[in-house]
N, C-alpha and C positions, 0 to 999 in steps of 0.2 A: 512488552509486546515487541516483536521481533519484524519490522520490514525489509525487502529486501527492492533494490531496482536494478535495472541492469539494459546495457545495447547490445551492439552486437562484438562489444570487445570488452567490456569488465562487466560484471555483477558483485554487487556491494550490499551490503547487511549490515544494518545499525540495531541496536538497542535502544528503545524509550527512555531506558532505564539511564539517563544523564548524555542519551545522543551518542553513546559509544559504539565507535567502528568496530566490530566485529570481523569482518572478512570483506577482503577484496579478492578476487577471482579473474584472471584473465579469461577471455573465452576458449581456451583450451584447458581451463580447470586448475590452473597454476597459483598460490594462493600467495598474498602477500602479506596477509597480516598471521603473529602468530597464534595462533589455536590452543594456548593455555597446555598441554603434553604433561598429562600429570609423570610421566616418566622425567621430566626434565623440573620443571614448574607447573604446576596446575593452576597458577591463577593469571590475572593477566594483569596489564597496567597500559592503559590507554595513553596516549598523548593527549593532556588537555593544552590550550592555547587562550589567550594568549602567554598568560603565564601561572605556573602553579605555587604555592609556597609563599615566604616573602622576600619582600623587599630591602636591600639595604641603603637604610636612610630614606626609605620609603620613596625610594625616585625609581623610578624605569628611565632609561636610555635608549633610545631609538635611532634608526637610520635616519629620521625625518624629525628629529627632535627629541624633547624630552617634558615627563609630566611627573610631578607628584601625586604619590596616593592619600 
């Protein structure tokens, strides 16, 4: 399922489908996220957070510290 919300200076659109941003929109229609362009790439690759992939030595490093996974 597709939501989308928006004021009166961005409208944004997620995906259920793992919470993926789909498109941000300024309110003059200016897009910031990319739109998959099968001309270029047709797919897409979201930014997950806080981290993807792993770990080396299984530690994260942080501005405010550090933790093992």
């Amino acid at each position: 399922m597709i939501y989308t919300i928006k004021n009166d200076k961005l409208t944004a659109t997620v995906s259920s489908k793992g919470s993926e941003l789909i498109s941000v929109k300024s309110a003059d229609g200016k897009e910031f996220i990319w739109q998959a362009d099968e001309k270029f790439w047709a797919r897409s690759a979201p930014v997950l957070f806080p981290i993807v992939g792993g770990l080396k030595d299984k530690k994260c490093i942080r501005y405010f510290g550090s933790f093992s996974a």
